[in-house]
C-alpha positions as CSV (number, residue, x, y, z in Angstrom):
1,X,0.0,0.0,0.0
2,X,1.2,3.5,-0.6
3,X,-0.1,6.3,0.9
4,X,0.0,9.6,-0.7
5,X,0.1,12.6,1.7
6,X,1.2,16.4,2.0
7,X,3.1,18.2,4.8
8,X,2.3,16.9,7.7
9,X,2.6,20.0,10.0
10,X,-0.1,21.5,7.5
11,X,-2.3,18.6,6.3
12,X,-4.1,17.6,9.1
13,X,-6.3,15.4,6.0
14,X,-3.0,13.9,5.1
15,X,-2.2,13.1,9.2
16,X,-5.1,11.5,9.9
17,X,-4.8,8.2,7.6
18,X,-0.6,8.7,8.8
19,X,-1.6,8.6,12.1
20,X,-3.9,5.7,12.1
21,X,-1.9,3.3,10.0
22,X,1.1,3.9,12.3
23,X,-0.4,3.4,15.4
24,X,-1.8,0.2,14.3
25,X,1.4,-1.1,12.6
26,X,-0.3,-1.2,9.1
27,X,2.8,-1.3,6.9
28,X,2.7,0.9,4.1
29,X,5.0,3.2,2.1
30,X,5.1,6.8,2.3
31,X,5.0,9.1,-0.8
32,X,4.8,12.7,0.3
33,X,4.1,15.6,-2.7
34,X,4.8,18.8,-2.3
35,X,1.4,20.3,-2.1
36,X,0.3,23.0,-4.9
37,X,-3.7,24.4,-5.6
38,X,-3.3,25.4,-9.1
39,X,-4.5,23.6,-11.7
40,X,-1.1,23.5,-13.5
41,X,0.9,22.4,-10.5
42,X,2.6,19.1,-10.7
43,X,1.0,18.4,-7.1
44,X,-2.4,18.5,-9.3
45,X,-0.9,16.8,-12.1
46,X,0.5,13.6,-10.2
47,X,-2.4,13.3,-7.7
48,X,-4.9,13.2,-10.7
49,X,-3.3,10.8,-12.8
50,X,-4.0,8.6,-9.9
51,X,-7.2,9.8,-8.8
52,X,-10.5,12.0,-9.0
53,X,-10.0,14.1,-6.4
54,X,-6.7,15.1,-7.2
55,X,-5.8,15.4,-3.9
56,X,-4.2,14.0,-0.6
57,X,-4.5,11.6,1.3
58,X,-4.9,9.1,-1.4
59,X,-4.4,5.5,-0.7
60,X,-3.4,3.2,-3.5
61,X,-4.2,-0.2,-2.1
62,X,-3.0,-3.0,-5.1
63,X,-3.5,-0.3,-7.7
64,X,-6.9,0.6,-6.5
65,X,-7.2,4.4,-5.0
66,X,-8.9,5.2,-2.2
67,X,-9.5,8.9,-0.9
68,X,-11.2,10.7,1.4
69,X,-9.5,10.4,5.3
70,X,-13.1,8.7,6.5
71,X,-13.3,6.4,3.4
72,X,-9.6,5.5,4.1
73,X,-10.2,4.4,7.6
74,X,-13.5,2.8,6.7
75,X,-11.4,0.5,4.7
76,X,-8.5,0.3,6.3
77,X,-11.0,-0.9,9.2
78,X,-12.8,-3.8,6.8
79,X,-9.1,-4.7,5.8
80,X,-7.4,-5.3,8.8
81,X,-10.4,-6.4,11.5
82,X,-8.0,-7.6,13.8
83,X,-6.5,-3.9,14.6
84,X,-9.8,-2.8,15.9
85,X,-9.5,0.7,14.3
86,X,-13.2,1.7,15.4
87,X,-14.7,1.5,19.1
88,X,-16.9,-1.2,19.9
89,X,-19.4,0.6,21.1
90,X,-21.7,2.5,18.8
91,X,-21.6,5.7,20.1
92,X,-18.1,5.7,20.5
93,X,-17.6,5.0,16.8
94,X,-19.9,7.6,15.4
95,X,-18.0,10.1,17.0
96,X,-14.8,8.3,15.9
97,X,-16.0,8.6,12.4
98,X,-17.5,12.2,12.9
99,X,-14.0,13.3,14.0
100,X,-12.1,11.4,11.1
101,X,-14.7,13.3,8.9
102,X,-14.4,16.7,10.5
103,X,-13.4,19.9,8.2
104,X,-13.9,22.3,11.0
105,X,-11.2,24.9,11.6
106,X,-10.4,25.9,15.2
C-alpha cells in the first residue's frame, strides 16, 4: 500500500490516515508531494493521474485508489479487523467517524 500525503505539519487530512496506519502497525510506504492548488501544478498533475480528487490523502491499495480520510479508515478498518481501528461501542464510533470526517477549523 502507498499512501500519498502532503506536509504533515499543514495537512491535518493527510495526518489522519498517517496517524492511524502507524499506530496500528499497518505497513505501508510513504509518498509525500509537495502540495500545490493550481490547476497546473505538478502536485495537481500527479495526484490526478491517480485519482479524481486530485488530492491528498490518497491511498493506492494493489492499484486501486482510495481517498477521502473517513473512506480511508473505513477500509483500512474492513481490511485489517483484527486492529480494531473503530470502538466497539456504537456511540463511541460515530463520534470516531465524525472526528475522522471533520473539516472544521479551530
Amino acid at each position: 500500500m502507498q499512501l500519498y500525503i502532503g506536509n504533515k505539519n499543514y495537512s491535518s487530512w493527510s495526518l489522519r490516515p498517517w496517524l492511524l496506519m502507524k499506530q496500528a502497525g499497518i505497513l505501508f510506504e510513504e509518498k509525500k508531494v509537495r502540495l500545490g492548488w493550481e490547476d497546473d501544478s505538478p502536485f495537481k498533475k500527479t495526484m490526478l493521474a491517480l485519482a479524481p480528487s486530485g488530492r491528498v490523502p490518497l491511498l493506492i491499495d494493489d492499484g486501486f485508489a482510495i481517498w477521502d480520510s473517513l473512506a480511508i479508515a473505513e477500509t483500512l478498518a474492513e481490511r485489517f479487523p483484527d486492529k480494531h481501528l473503530w470502538p466497539r461501542d456504537p456511540k463511541q464510533r460515530a463520534r470516531a467517524r465524525s472526528l475522522c470526517a471533520d473539516c472544521s477549523r479551530s
